[in-house]
C-alpha positions, 0 to 999 in steps of 0.5 A: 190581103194575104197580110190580113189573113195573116195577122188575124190567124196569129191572133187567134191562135193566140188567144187558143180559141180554135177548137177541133170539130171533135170537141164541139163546144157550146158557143160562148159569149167569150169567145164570140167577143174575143173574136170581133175583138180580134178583127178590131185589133186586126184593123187597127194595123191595116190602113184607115178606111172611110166609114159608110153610114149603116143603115141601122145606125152606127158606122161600117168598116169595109175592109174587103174580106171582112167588115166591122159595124161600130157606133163610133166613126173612127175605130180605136182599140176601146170601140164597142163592135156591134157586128162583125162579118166574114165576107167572100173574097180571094182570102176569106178568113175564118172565124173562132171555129174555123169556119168562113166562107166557102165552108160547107154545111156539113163542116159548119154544123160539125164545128159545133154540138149537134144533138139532131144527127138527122136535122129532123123538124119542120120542112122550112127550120129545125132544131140543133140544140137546147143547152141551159134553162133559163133563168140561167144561161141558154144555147140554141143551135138551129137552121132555117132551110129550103128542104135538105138546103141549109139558108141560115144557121143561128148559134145565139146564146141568151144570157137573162139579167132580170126582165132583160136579156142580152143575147149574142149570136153566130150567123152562117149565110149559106147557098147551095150548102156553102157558106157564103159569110158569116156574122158575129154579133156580140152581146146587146140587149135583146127581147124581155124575158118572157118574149126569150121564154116564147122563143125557146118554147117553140124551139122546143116543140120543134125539136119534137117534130118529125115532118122533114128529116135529111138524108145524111148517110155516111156511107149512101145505099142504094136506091131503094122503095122508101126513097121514092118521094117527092116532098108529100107525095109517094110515087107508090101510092100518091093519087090524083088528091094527092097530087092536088093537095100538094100542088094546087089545082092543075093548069091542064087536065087530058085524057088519052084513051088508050088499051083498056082504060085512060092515061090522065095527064095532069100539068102544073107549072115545073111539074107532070103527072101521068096517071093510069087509070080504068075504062071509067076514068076511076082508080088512078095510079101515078105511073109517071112523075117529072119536075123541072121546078122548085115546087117538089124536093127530089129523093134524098133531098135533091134540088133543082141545080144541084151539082151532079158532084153533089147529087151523085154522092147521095149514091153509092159509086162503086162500079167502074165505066158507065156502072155507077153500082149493081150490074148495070141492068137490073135494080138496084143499080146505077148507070151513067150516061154522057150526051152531046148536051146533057148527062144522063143518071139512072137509077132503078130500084125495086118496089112492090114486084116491080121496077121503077126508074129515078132518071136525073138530067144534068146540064152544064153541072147542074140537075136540069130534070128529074124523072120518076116512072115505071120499067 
């Protein structure tokens, strides 16, 4: 395998078509075929391997840590390559932008223009770019994605030929802000133009959204008031109709009685709400909010099983010991704590003349529960 890796990054570089991060080229038909070319001229001294019949058409070559897609069922040097794709293994190998599997998010989107700096859009998907107008050539960069998590970002260069349009593409699978492979796809027929016209326009209108953005600090702050929420909902503020119209209907709904009013627990299915409320059951105030689910994003884009490496760099680490920052007892600060089956992380910021509490549990590595109350 270490032969393979070998070959296909001689031929690369050979071909000069490994840029810096710095330059962040707009993708290029070119380069993407140069590259599935590379990987063809790269199988052709590897032993033969019996192609499987994919099921789209066309023929897949396996060769472990890469795989080529022709229509033709034995590989020569003139075969047309319909897909390529990196795939994980011992050696994964890189593409033209240096990028494979095991790369993170980060280093994927800085390989190539990124005009959106805070991925700004929509919860679900968000703009990089627009380069060109059509009818001439156009470059979109965009992602898909689950909140701050990336699941897809699509480089796809669109090249009008009348009412046609060819397009080719680069596709980075990710999970967990990894990229888990990569396909590269170079120019076939695609959409008619005015359906590629369709596209381009509602990527537009994305690139005008501000629904969701990523925290993406260089240099993490404190926790501070704006960080508290969760989603939709502000801890400050959010009331009972708040929280159902996030959640839906709650599965149970109790009351406490307690000094001169009520506590309201609401339950969903990996979340829990307390509210305080008065001595008629009326002007609830959330003063406790726990998640153990998928259904809420934490502060800062934080998710269910995420690595407390990764969680813990949202902050800053300055202090030393069980001081993460501050001084340990009064917001802003951070502290540590290691338990017999769980590390502890608290948070504690101030909000409106008081202190509120981001608690993170982590098991085995990953963030178990997250708790947001009141000091």
């Amino acid at each position: 395998m270490k032969r393979i890796v070998s070959l296909l990054i001689a031929c690369v570089l050979a071909l000069g078509c490994l840029p810096a991060f710095a330059d962040a080229a707009y993708p290029t038909a070119d380069e993407i075929a140069a590259y599935c070319d590379t990987l063809l001229q790269t199988a052709l001294t590897l032993p033969p391997v019996s192609p499987e019949e994919a099921e789209d058409g066309g023929w897949c070559f396996d060769y472990g840590t890469f795989s080529l897609y022709s229509e033709d069922q034995s590989l020569t040097a003139d075969s047309g390559i319909l897909l390529a794709e990196l795939l994980p293994g011992e050696d994964s190998l890189r593409d033209m932008r240096g990028i494979g599997p095991g790369s993170t998010a980060q280093e994927a989107l800085a390989a190539y223009p990124l005009d959106n700096e805070d991925l700004a859009g929509a919860y679900d998907e968000a703009v990089l770019y627009i380069n060109g107008i059509l009818p001439a050539d156009v470059r979109v960069g965009s992602i898909v994605r689950s909140g701050s998590h990336v699941l897809l970002i699509d480089h796809t260069v669109y090249m009008p030929s009348g009412e046609q349009v060819q397009a080719a593409s680069v596709l980075y699978t990710l999970e967990n802000n990894r990229v888990t492979a990569v396909q590269l796809i170079p120019a076939v027929e695609t959409d008619n133009l005015e359906d590629v016209q369709e596209e381009i326009f509602r990527l537009s209108e994305l690139q005008e959204q501000r629904e969701y953005s990523a925290y993406r600090a260089e240099t993490p702050t404190p926790l501070a008031r704006e960080d508290l929420t969760f989603g939709p909902i502000d801890f400050l503020s959010a009331t009972e109709a708040d929280l159902t119209a996030a959640l839906g209907a709650p599965d149970s709904d109790i009351w406490e009685e307690e000094d001169a009013g009520y506590l309201h627990t609401l339950q969903w299915d990996g979340v829990q709400a307390i509210l305080r409320c008065d001595a008629r059951k009326q002007n609830g105030v959330l003063h406790y909010l726990q998640i153990y689910s998928e259904r809420l994003e934490g502060p800062r884009g934080m998710h269910m099983e995420d690595s407390m490496e990764t969680v813990l760099a949202l902050f800053p680490r300055e202090g030393e010991g069980d001081v993460l920052y501050g001084d340990g007892d009064n917001a802003p600060t951070g502290v540590i704590s290691y338990g017999p089956e769980a590390v502890t992380v608290l948070y504690a910021a101030e909000a409106e003349e008081e202190q509120v509490a981001l608690k993170l549990d982590f098991v085995d590595d990953a963030l178990w529960v997250i708790t947001c109350m009141y000091l």
